[in-house]
N, C-alpha and C positions, 0 to 999 in steps of 0.2 A: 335491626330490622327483623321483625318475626316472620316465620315463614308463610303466614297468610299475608302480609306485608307483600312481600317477594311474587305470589299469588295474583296480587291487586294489581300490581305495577305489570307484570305479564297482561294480564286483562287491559291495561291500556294502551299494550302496544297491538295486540292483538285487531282491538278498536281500530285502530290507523289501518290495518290489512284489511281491516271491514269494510272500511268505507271505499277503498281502493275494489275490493270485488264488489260489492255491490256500484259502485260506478261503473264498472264495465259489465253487469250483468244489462242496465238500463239500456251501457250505449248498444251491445250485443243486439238486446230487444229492438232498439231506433234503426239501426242501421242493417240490422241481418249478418254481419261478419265480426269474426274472431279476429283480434289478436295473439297470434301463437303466445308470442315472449308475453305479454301482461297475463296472459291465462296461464302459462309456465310456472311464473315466478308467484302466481299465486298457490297453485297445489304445492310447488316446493314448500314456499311458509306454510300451511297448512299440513304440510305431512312434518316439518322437521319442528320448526320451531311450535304449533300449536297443538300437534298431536303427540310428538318425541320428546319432545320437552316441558309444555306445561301441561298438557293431561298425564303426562310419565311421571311428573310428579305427583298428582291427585292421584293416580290411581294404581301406582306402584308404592307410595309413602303414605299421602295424607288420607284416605279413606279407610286403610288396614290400620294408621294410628285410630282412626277414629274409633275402628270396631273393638279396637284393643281396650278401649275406654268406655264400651259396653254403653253405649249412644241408647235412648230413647228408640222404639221400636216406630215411632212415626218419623224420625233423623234417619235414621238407619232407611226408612222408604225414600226420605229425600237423597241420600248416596245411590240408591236403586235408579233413580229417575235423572241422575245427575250420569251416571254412569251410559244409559242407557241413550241420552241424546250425544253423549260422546260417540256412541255407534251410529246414530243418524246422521251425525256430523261426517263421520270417515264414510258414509254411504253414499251422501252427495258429492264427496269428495273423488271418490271411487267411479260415481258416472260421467263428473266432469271430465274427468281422465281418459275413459270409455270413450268419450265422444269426440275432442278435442281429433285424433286424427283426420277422424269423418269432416268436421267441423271446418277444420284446414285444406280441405278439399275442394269446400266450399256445399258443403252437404246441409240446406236451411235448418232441417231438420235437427238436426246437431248443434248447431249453434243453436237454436230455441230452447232444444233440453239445457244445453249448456250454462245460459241465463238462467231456465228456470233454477236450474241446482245450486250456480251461484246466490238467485236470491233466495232459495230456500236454505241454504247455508249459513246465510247472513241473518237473518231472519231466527233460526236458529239459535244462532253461538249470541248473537243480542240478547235474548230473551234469559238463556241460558247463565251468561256472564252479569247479566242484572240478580238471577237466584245464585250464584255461589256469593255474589258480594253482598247480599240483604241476607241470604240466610245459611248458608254454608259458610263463610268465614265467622259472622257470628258467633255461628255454633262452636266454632274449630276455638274462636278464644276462649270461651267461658268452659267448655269443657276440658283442654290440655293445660297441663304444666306450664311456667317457662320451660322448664327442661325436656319437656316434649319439644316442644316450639324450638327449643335449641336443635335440639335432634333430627328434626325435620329440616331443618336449613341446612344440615351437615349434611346432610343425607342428598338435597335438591343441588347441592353445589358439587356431590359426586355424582349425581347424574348430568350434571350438564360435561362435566370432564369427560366421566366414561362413555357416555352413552353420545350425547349430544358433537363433543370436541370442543375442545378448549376454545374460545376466542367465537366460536359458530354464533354465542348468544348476541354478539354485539352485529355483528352480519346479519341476524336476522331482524332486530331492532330498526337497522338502516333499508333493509327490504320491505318494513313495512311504511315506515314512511316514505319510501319511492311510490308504493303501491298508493298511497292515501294521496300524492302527488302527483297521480297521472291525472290527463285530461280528459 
């Protein structure tokens, strides 16, 4: 398995946490109230497994190999732009957060931003996760090595050890199809 391989399969689990938060951004919108724990367990996946884990890999390994291998100066704008919704992403991230106490209070208000940040988040990493797999992993095969491509696995499997904790990736695999499984 090459390390945009590894990449791809991340992106599907991620997918299953998508469809879990954007389901309760809708129901949030229908009914006016929060679920603390499904709103919980969603910033959790969200900050550990799709921000700690597989953008820690893009953007602590795979985007510095890329530059390493002196990328096209219009590739090089897509690492920019790819980069840059990673921050949109932790921003929507960051108000759901913000708001969720207000929200659990029972504060309408909160709960609306709430939704809206959840579908603007989903919305997002969709859009998003459609351009690294059409054109950012593309890119990543025809321009690396295998031995790149080795390297970057060796590299993504210590950050899931170091960084992430042993055993966390398959915890968060099962988190998100709970989340993809709520009602």
């Amino acid at each position: 398995m090459t390390a945009t391989d590894t990449l791809r399969e991340e992106h599907k689990v991620i997918s299953f946490a998508l469809q879990g938060a954007g389901r309760e951004a809708r129901a949030i919108q229908a009914e006016g109230t929060v679920r603390g724990e499904v709103v919980e367990r969603i910033l959790d996946f969200a900050r550990n497994f799709t921000e700690a884990c597989h953008h820690g890999k893009e953007e602590k390994h795979l985007f510095p190999k890329l530059a390493e291998a002196q990328i096209a100066a219009e590739d090089a704008g897509l690492v920019e732009e790819l980069l840059a919704e990673h921050e949109q992403g932790r921003q929507h991230m960051r108000k759901v957060a913000e708001a969720l106490p207000k929200a659990l209070q029972g504060d309408s208000e909160a709960a609306a931003q709430i939704a809206s940040e959840l579908s603007g988040y989903v919305a997002l990493l969709r859009l998003h996760i459609g351009k690294e797999n059409s054109q950012l992993f593309p890119l990543t095969d025809r321009v690396l090595t295998a031995g790149d491509q080795a390297a970057l696995t060796e590299a993504f499997e210590r950050l899931e050890v170091e960084e992430t904790g042993a055993g966390v990736h398959e915890k968060y695999h099962q988190l998100a199809h709970w989340l993809a499984g709520q009602p």
